[in-house]
N, C-alpha and C positions, 0 to 999 in steps of 0.2 A: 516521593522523589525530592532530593536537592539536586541544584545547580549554584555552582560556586566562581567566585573569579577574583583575582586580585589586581585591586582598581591601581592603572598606568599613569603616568604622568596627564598624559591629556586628557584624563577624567579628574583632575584634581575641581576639585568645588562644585562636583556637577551634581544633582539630587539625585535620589536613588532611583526615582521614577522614571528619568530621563536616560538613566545610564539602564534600566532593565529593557525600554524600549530601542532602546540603540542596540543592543544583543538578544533582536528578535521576538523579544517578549509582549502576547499581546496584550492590550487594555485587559480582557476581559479576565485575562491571565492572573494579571498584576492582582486584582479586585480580586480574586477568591484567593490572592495567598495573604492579602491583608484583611477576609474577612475568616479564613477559614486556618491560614497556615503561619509562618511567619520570618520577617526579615532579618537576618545578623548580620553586624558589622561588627567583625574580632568577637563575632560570640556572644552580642550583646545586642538586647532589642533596640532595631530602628524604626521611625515612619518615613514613607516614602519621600517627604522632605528634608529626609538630613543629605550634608552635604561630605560629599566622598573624598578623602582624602589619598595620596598615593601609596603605597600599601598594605593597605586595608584590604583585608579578605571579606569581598560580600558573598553572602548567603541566602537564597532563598530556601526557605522549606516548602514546598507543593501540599497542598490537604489531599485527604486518602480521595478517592474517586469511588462512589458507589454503583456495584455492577449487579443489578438486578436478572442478569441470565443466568438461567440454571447451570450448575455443575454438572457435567457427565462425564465419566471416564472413559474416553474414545481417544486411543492409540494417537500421537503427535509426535509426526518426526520432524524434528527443528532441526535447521542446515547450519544454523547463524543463530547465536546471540548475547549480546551486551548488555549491559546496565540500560537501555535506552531503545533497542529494539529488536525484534524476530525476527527470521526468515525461517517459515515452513515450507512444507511440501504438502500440499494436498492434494488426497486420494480423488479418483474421479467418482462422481455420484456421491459425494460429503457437498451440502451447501456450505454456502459462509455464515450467512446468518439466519435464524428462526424465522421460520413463516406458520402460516397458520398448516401445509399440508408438513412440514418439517419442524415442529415446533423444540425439539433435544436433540434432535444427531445432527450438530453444524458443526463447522469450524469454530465458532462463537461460544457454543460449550464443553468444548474440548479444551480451548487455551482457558476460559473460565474454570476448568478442574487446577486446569496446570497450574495456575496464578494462587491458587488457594493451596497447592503442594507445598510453593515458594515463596509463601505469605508476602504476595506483591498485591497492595492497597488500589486496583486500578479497574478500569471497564476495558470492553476490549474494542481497540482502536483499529482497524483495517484499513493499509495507506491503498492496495489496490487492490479488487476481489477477481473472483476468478467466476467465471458460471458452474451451478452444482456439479455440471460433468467435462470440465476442463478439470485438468491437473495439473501441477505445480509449482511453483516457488511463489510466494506471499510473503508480501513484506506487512510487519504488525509493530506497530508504534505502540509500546507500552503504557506511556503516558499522554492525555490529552495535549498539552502542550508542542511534545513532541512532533502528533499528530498534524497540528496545525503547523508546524516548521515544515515537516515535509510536504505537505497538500499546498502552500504557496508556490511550489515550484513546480508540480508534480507530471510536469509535462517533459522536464529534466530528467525525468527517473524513466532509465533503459529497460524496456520492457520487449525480450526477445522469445517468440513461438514457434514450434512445428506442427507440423502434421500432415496427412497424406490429403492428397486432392485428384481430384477426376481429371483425367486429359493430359496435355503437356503443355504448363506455362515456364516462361523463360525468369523476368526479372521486370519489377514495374511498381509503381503507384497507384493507390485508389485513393482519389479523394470523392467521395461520394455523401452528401446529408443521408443519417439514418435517424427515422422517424415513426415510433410507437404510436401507433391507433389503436385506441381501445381500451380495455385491462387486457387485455391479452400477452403473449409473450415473445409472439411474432414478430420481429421488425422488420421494414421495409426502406429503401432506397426512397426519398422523396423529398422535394424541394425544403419545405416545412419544418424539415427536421435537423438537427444537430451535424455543426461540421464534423468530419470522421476522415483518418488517413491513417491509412496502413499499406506498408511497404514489404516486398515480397520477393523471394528468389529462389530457383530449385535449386533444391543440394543433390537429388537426385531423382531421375527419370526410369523405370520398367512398368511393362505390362499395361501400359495406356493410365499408370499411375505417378503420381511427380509429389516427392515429399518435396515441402516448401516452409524456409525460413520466414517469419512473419516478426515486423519489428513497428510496435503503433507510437501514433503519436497523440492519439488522444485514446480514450477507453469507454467508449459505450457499451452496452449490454447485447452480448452477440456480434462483435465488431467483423471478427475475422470473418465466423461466418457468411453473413450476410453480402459483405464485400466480395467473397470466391463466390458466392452464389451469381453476382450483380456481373460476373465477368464470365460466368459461364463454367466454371470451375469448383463446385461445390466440395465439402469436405466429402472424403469418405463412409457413409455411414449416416452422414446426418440426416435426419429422418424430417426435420423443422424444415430446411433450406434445402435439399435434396431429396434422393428417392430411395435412401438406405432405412434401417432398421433399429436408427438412433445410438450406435456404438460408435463413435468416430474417438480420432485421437492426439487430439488439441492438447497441445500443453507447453505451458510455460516452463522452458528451460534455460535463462539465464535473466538474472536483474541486477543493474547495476546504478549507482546514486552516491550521492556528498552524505557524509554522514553529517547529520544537524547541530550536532554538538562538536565530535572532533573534528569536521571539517574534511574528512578523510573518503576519497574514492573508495567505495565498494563494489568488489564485482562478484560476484556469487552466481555460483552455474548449475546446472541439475550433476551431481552427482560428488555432493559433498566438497566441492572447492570453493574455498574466499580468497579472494586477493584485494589486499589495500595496498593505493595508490597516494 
């Protein structure tokens, strides 16, 4: 990956160091492209001590990223994508990344084929994951760097869900700590544990059933969940938090965020639409 800029009046004199940290760039960033990749000013090697003139085109080169997960050819439908990052759709019952009971069919080695189709030099960065049996829209940072731009804000980034629930709720708040005991996979509502809020409203009410919009503001592991369970309202199906048979129908369908680079609103929704703002 490069990123390029040409340096404004009121960067005149300023080091290169100074000016990569002022357009987001972190330390650790800076260090592997002066130990691994390299900087041009008009085309020509710089150290991060020269000083910037006004229009000068700087350039950084990014070093390749070594990705040690295996390739597998597992079908990927991508909603969205630029020079800088993805938006998939993921199938329910596909993890995101390898574990020891899933160690080849994830998400993780599916964009790992793709990446190698497309000869992109990267590992693979996931700005929010989804649980193995949630479905939809995933946003994937290409490049580490990038990665890091968006996870500073990432509380910014609109994260919108459905799915059907037990009973009839209206429209409300949860703000409740959820807190892992154990190795296990279960989470529980408990003092101990992690702030968590998610916000909820029905789009629609039959049969003692209420699908419900779900929009979080933070992302723990099993958030929604756990939350309808804590209010009396469990998913559909879910056999964890509920007394179904483990097919419930959770899924993310719409994400929207500043793009890290252009600056530009994304809004991207389950069913193939982008719009920039």
């Amino acid at each position: 990956m490069k990123r390029q800029w040409i340096v404004e009046a009121q960067h005149a004199q300023i080091r290169i160091d100074d000016f990569a940290y002022q357009h987001g760039m972190s330390r650790k960033t800076l260090k592997d492209i002066k130990l691994r990749g390299d900087i041009l000013v008009d085309n020509v090697h710089r150290t991060v001590r020269y000083l910037l003139q006004p229009g000068e085109v700087v350039t950084f080169l990014y070093p390749d990223e070594i990705n040690q997960i295996k390739a597998v050819n597992i079908p990927l439908q991508i909603i969205y994508e630029d020079d800088y990052l993805l938006v998939v759709h993921k199938p329910k019952g596909l993890p995101c990344i390898p574990t020891k009971a899933h160690p080849y069919y994830t998400l993780a080695n599916a964009l790992t084929y793709y990446y190698q189709q497309i000869h992109l030099p990267s590992t693979v960065h996931l700005v929010n994951r989804l649980d193995k049996d949630t479905s939809g829209l995933l946003i994937v940072a290409k490049y580490r760097d990038i990665h890091d731009c968006m996870m500073k804000d990432f509380q910014h980034i609109y994260r919108q869900y459905q799915a059907h629930v037990h009973g009839r709720v209206e429209q409300g708040t949860i703000r409740l700590p959820i807190y892992c005991e154990g190795q296990g996979m279960t989470r529980i509502i408990d003092e101990r544990g992690k702030d968590s809020c998610t916000h909820y409203k029905c789009l629609d009410y039959k049969q003692d059933t209420s699908l419900v919009e779900f929009v979080l503001e933070t992302g723990r592991t099993h958030q929604i969940r756990v939350h309808m369970k804590a209010i009396g309202h469990p998913l559909i199906g879910d056999e964890l938090y509920g007394d179904g048979q483990g097919i419930f129908d959770l899924e993310s369908v719409m994400v929207a965020f500043q793009h890290p680079v252009t600056k530009q609103i994304k809004v991207i929704k389950k069913g193939n639409r982008n719009v920039s703002l």
